[in-house]
N, C-alpha and C positions, 0 to 999 in steps of 0.2 A: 669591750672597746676601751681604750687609754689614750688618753693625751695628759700633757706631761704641762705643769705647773711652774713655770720655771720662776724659781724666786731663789735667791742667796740662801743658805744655811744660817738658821737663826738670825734672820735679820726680818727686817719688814717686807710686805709684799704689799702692794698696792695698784687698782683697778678699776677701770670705771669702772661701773654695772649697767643693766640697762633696766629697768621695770616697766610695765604696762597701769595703766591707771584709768580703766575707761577706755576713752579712746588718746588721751596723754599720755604722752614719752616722758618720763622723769629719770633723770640719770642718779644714783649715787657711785659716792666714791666708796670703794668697799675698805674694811675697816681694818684698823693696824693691827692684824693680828700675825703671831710669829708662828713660821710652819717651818720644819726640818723637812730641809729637801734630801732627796727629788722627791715632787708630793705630787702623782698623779689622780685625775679621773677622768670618769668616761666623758667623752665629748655632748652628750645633753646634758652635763650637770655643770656645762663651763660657767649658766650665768646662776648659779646657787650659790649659796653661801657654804664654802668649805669650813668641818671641825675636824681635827685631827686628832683624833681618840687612842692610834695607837701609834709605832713607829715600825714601818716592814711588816715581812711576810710572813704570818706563822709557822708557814711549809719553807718557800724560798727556795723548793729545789728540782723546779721544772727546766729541764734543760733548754728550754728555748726562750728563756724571760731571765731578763740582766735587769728589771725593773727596780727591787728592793736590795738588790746583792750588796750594794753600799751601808747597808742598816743590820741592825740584829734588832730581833722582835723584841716589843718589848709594848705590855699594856701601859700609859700613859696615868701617873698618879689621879685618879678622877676630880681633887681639886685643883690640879692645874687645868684639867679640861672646864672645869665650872668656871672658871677664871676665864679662860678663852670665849666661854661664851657668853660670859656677864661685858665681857670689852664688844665683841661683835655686836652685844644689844644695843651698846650705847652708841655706835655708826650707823647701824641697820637694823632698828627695832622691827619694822616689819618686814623683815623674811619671811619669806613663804615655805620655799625649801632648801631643806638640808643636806649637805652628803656628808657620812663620816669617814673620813683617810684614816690611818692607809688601807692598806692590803687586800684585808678584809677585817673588818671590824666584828664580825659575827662570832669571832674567834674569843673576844671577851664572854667573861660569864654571864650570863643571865640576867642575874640581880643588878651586875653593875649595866648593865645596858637601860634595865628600865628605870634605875636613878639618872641617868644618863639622858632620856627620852622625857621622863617627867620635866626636867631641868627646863630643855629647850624646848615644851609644852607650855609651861609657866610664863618662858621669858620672853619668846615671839607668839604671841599672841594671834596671829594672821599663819601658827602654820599648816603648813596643809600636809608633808610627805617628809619621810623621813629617807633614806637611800645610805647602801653600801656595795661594796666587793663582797662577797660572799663563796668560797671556796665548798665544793661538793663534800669534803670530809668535815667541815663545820657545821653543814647544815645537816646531817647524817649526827653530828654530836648531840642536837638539838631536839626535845621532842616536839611532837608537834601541838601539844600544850603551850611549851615555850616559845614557839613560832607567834601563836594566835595570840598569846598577850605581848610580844613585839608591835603586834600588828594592831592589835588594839590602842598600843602608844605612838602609834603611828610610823613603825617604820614598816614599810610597804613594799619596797623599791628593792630589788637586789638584781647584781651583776654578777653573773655567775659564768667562769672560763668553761664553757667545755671541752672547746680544743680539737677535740677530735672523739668518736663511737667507738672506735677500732679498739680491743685488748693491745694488739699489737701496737698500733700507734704510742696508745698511752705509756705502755712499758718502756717503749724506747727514748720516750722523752722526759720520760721519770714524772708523769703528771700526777701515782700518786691515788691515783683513782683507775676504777671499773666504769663499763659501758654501767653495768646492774646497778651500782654502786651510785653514776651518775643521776639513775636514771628513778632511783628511790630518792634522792637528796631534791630533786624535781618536780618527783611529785608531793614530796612531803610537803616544801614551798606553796604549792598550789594548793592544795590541802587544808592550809593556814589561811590563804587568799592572799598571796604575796605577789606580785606581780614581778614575771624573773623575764630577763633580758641575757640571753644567751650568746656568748661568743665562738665558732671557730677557728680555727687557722687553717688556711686553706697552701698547701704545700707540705705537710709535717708529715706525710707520707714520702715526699721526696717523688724521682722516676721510679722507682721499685714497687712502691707499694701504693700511690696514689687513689686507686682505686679500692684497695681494701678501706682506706680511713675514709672515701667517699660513701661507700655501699656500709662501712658503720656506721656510720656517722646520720644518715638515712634513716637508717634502722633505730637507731636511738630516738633521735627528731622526731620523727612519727608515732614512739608510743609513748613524748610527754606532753603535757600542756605548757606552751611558753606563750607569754605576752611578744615576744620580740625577738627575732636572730638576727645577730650580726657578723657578717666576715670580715676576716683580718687578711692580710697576704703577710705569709711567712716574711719574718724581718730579723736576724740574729745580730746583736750588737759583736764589734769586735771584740770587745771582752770574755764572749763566753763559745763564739764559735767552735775552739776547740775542746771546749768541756763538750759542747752540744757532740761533734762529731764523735768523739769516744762514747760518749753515753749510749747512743744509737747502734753501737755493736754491731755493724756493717757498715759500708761505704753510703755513703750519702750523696747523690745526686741533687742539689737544688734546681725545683722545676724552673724554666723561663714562663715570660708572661702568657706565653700561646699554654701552653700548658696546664699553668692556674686558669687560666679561661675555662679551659674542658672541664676542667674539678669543677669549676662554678656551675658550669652547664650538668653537666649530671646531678650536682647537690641538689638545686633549682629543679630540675626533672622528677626528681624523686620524691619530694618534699611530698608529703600527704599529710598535714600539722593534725591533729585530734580536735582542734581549737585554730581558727583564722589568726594568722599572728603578721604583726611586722616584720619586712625584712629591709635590710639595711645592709649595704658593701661600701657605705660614705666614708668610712675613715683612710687617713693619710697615707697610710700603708698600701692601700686594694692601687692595683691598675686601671681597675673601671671602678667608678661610682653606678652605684646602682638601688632604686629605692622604689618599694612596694608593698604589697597584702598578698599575701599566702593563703589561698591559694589563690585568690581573686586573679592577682597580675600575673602568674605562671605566661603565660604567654608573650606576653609584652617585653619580661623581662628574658627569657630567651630569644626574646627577637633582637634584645638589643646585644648581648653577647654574641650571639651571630654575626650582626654587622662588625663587631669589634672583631671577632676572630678574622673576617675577612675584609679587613682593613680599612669597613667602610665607616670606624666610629672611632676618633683619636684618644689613647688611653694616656693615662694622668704621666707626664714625663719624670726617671726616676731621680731627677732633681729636688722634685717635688716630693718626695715621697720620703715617711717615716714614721717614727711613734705619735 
């Protein structure tokens, strides 16, 4: 999941916050630190403190994400990152957690990550979780040695695109990855004790093939352990529409909302998780919000797509709706 940071290019950003203290609300303003936009993340990490470790996508060439296409990768001198976090200390000495931008940060070497992770051990003293984007071929770079001493330094948390099961799916939107591929990079994660938060895209099948990227997609899901799945509804910026369409290599039908319904309701149907996991359809994108436990809510939560299919649940207006 992604939500989008909107602050100027190299300039200041500035925030309330909000912290817990007990049972006191204490607000801070969060600190003048300088981020090169567009600087997304996932929508639970909105009241963290952002570090920005890298700039863009290592890969960058999923045809259906216009999210870093403005940036070229590029790892971030680590004393300018030490700097950013020595200024954040002095606004927000106790942070709790952290998320590192952009892309996927995992995509950094090793060594620099656990200078990286000591740093922000040392300097907030109150932390508890460290978190990134984490890309299926990164974490496949990775062994899982190098996983468990991440984890050791506490970064815990990853956000990992899966998009879609399907071979087919993936090829056509250049994701870049395998179902097999995915689905070792998953367990490796867990492996380590990482706790991974997984995303699809619900429509990247289009009317053609919707069911094959459902019934993979299924398939995948159920033979890995995830802490958390989230859906997205198919969203293509106008910028890259027509790269996306060419990439896809046949005519592409995008589904309407009756239709990403049925996807949800079969995904949902199908789900048999190895491990009880969260699910979540809350972001700005989906038509229906929707939030539960896998497989606990199974029922509840296709009772409530039913009513929405039959028009007796009003879905989020597409006003409202986007990254």
């Amino acid at each position: 999941m992604r939500s989008r940071v909107k602050a100027p290019y190299h300039t200041l950003y500035a925030a309330a916050k909000i912290a817990w203290a007990g049972n006191a609300k204490r607000i801070f303003c969060e600190m003048n630190t300088i981020y090169q936009k567009p600087l997304w993340r996932p929508p639970s990490e909105g009241g963290n403190l952002i570090i920005q470790a890298t700039y863009g996508c290592s890969y960058n060439q999923c045809s259906f994400c216009a999210m870093y296409r403005s940036k070229q990768y590029q790892a971030r001198p680590l004393e300018e990152v030490m700097r950013d976090i020595e200024a954040a200390a002095r606004d927000w000495p106790d942070a709790t957690r952290v998320f590192l931008a952009d892309g996927d940060a995992l995509a950094l070497p090793t060594d620099y990550l656990h200078v990286l992770l000591e740093k922000l051990s040392q300097t907030f003293l109150r932390l508890t979780r460290v978190s990134c984007y984490a890309t299926p071929a990164n974490l496949l770079r990775k062994s899982v040695d190098d996983l468990l001493q991440l984890h050791r330094h506490k970064l815990t948390q990853l956000y990992v695109g899966v998009e879609s099961g399907s071979d087919l799916i993936l090829r056509k939107v250049t994701k870049g990855a395998t179902q097999r591929g995915i689905a070792e990079s998953l367990h490796k994660a867990h492996d380590a004790g990482m706790r991974v938060s997984a995303t699809v895209i619900l429509g990247l099948g289009g009317v053609a093939h919707w069911r094959e990227h459902i019934d993979g997609t299924i398939e995948l899901l159920n033979a890995v352990p995830i802490r958390q799945l989230s859906t997205l509804q198919l969203y293509l910026d106008d910028s890259i529409v027509d790269e996306f369409h060419r990439r896809y290599g046949e005519s592409f039908q995008m589904p309407d909302d009756l239709a990403i319904l049925r996807e949800q309701q079969r995904l949902i149907a199908g789900l048999r998780p190895p491990q009880p996991m969260l699910f979540r359809s809350n972001h700005a994108s989906n038509a229906l919000a929707l939030s539960g436990n896998l497989p606990r809510d199974r029922e509840s939560l296709l009772d409530e797509i039913d009513q929405a299919i039959h028009g007796m649940k009003a879905l989020r207006p597409n006003h409202l709706r986007g990254l």
